[in-house]
C-alpha positions as CSV (number, residue, x, y, z in Angstrom):
1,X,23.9,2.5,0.7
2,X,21.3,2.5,3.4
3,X,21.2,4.7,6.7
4,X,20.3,3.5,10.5
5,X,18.0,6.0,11.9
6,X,19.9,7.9,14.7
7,X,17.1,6.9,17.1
8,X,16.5,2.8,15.9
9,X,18.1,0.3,15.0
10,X,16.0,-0.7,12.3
11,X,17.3,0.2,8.8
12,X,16.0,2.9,7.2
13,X,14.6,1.4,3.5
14,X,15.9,4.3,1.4
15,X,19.1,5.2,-0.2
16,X,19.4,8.8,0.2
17,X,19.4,11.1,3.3
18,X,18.4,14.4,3.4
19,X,20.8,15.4,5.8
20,X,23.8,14.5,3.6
21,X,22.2,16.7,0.5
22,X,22.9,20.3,-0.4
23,X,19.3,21.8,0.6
24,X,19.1,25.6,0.6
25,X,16.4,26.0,3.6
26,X,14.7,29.4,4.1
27,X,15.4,32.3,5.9
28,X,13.7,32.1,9.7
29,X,11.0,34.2,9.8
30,X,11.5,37.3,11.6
31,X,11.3,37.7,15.5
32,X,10.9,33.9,15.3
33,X,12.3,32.2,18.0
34,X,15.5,30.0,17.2
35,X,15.5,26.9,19.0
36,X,11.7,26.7,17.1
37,X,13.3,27.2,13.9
38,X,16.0,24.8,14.6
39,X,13.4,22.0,15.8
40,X,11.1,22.5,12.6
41,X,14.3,22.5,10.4
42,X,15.9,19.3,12.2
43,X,12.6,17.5,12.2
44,X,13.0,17.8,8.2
45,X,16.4,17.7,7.1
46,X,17.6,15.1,9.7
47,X,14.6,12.7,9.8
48,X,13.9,13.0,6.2
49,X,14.8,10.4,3.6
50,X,14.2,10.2,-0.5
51,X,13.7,6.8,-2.4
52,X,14.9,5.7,-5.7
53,X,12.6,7.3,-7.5
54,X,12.9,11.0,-5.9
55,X,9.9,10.4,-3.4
56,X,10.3,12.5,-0.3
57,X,9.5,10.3,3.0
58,X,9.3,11.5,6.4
59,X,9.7,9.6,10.0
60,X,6.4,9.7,11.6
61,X,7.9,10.9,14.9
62,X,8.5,14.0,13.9
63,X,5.6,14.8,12.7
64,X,4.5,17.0,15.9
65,X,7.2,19.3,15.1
66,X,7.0,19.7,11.7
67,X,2.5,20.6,12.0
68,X,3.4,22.4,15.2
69,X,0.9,20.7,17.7
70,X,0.8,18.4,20.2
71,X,1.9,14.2,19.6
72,X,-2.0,13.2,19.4
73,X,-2.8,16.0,17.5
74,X,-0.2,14.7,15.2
75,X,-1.3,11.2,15.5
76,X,-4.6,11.7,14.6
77,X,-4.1,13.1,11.7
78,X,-2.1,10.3,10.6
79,X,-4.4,8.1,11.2
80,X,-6.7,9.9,8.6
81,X,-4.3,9.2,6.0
82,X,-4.4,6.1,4.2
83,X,-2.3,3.4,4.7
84,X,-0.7,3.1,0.9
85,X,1.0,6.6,1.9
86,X,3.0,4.7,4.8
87,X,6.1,2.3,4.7
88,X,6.3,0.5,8.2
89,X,9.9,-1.1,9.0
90,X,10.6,-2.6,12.0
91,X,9.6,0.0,14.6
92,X,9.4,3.0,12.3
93,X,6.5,4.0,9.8
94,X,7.8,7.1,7.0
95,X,4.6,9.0,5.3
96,X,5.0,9.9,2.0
97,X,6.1,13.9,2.2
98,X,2.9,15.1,-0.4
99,X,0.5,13.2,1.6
100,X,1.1,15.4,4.3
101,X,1.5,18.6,2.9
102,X,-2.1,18.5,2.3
103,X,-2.5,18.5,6.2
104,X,0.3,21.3,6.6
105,X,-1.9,23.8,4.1
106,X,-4.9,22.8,6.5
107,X,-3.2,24.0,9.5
108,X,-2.1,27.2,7.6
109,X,-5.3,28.0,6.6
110,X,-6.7,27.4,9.6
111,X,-4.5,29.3,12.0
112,X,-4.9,33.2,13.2
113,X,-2.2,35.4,12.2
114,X,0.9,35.0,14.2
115,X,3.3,33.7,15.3
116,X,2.2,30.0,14.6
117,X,0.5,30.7,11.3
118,X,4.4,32.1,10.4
119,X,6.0,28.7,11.6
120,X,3.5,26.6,9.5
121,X,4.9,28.9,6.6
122,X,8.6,28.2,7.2
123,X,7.8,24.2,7.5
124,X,6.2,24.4,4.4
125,X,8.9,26.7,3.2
126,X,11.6,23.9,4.1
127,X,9.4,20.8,2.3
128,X,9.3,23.2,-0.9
129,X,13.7,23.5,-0.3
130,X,14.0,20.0,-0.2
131,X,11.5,18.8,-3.4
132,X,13.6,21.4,-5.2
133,X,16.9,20.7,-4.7
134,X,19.2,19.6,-7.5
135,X,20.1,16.4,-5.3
136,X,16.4,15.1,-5.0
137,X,15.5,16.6,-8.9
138,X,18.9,14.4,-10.0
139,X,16.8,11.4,-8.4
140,X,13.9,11.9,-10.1
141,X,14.8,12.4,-13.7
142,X,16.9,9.0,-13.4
143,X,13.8,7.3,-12.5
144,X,12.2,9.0,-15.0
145,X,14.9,7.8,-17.7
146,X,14.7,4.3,-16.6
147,X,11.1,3.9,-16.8
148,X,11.0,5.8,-20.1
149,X,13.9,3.2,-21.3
150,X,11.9,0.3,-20.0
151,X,8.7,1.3,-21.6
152,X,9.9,1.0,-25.0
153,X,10.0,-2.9,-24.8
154,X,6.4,-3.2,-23.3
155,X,5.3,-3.9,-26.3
156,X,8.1,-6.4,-28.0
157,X,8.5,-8.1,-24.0
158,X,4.2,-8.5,-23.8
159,X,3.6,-9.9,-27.0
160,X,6.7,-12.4,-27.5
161,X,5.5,-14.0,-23.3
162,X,2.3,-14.4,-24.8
163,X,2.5,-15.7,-28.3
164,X,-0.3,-12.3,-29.1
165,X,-2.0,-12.6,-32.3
166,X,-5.1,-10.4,-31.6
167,X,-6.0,-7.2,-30.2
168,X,-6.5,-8.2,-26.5
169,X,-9.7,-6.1,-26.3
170,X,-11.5,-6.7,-29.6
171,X,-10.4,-9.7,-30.9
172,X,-9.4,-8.5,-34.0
173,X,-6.4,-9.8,-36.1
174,X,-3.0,-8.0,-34.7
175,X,-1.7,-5.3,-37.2
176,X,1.7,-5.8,-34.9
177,X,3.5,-2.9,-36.8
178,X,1.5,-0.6,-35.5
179,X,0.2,-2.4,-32.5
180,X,0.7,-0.7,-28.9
181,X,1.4,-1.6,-25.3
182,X,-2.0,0.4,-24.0
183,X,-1.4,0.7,-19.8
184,X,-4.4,-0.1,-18.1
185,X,-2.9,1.9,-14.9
186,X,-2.5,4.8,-16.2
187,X,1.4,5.2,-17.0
188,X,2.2,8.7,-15.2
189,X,-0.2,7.9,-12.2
190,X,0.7,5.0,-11.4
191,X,5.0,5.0,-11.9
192,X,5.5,2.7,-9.5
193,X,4.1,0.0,-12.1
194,X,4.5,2.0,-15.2
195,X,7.7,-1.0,-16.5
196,X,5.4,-4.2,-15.3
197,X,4.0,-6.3,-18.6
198,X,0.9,-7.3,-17.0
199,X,-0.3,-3.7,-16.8
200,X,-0.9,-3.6,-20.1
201,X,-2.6,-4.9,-22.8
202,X,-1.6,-5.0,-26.6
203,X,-4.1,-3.6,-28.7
204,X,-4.4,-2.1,-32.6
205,X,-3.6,1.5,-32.8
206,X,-7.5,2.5,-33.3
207,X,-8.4,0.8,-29.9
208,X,-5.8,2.5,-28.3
209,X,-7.2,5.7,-30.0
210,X,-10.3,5.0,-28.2
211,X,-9.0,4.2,-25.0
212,X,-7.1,7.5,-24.8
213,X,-9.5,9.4,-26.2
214,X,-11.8,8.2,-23.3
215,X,-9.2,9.3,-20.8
216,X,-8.9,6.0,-19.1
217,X,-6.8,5.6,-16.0
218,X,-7.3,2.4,-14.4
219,X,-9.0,-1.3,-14.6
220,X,-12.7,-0.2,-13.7
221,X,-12.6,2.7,-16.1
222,X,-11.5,0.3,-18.5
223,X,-13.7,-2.5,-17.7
224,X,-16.7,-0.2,-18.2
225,X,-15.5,1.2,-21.4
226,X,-15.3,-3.1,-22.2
227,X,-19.1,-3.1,-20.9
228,X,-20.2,-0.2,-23.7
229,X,-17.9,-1.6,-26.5
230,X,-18.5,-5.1,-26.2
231,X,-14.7,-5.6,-25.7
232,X,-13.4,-8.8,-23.7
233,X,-13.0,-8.6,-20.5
234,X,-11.2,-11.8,-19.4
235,X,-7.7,-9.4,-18.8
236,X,-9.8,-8.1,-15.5
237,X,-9.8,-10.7,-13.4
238,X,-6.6,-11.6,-14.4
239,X,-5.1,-8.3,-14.0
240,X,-6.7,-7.8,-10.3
241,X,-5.4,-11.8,-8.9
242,X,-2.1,-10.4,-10.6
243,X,-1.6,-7.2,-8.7
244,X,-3.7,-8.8,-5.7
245,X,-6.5,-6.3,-6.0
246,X,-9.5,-6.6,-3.7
């Protein structure tokens, strides 16, 4: 079931809510002031949201709070992240939680022992509560089973839609026994296409060898690996209108 934001009335494109999970947040750090605490804790738990595949997203707005500085400090840093790390709906825009940590660690790093430096801790601290809690693990390892479950018809689904009778990279005849789905996005990079036919190709078992071998991970890799082996490269252009690259 979906949640209104407590400030919009846009609705918020997740299913879960931080706020309604069992999250064992840190200890304030000592002499800290509370209502400092409280505002980095709120800014987290209550304006924090997790999707169906146990990605932690956070509402832009709180953002100040949660880096301890100013709304354009926070703002600008933002902008520096790119945009594939943002979900925009209606009014709202949520950042992907481990695209900002990055900037958290800066700010750590950066500040002078004190008071501050201690409050960039605890907000880290809190993230670190949250991506470990049993609630948002549960999440993941669901995902995880259903795209583990799906991945085991690549193969059967890919080859039956397209009538495959040779190795969609060298030509050669299809030993379909031992044939495999080979990902051209690499299958635990890319999750979020991991189950999708069309990023895949079905190859014999020694091109795949190759393929992994080589450690490719996405369509250039693999088109220049095509390049060196003389492999066909007709799937590229195909693959790229498909998943409207540029």
């Amino acid at each position: 079931m979906k949640n209104s934001d407590k400030n919009s009335k846009c609705i918020v494109p997740f299913d879960y809510y931080v706020t309604n999970m069992n999250i064992n947040t840190p200890q304030k750090p000592e002499n800290a002031n509370n209502s400092t605490c409280t505002e980095i804790r709120n800014a987290w738990v209550g304006f924090t949201y997790v999707d169906n595949r146990g990605i932690i997203w956070i509402d832009v707005d709180r953002l100040n709070s949660i880096l301890r500085t100013s709304k354009p400090r926070a703002k600008y840093e933002l902008l520096q992240i790119d945009d594939s790390a943002k979900l925009r709906q209606g009014n709202k825009t949520y950042i992907r939680a481990y695209n900002l940590i990055g900037i958290l660690e800066k700010f750590i790093q950066e500040s002078k022992i004190g008071k501050r430096r201690e409050y960039l801790k605890y907000s880290e601290q809190i993230y670190r509560a949250i991506r470990d809690s049993n609630d948002v693990l549960v999440i993941g390892e669901k995902y995880n089973a259903f795209l583990e479950n799906e991945r085991k018809g690549l193969k059967k689904k890919r080859i039956n839609k397209y009538n495959i009778k040779n190795d969609e990279l060298t030509g050669d005849i299809l030993r379909r026994k031992t044939a495999e789905f080979s990902h051209i996005r690499n299958y635990c990079i890319y999750r979020e296409i991991s189950s999708d036919i069309e990023n895949g190709l079905i190859v014999n078992k020694e091109t795949h060898v190759i393929i992994t071998k080589k450690g490719i991970n996405d369509e250039n890799e693999l088109k220049e690996l095509c390049i060196e082996k003389g492999w066909n490269l007709e799937w590229y252009k195909k693959y790229k209108n498909y998943f409207n690259i540029r």
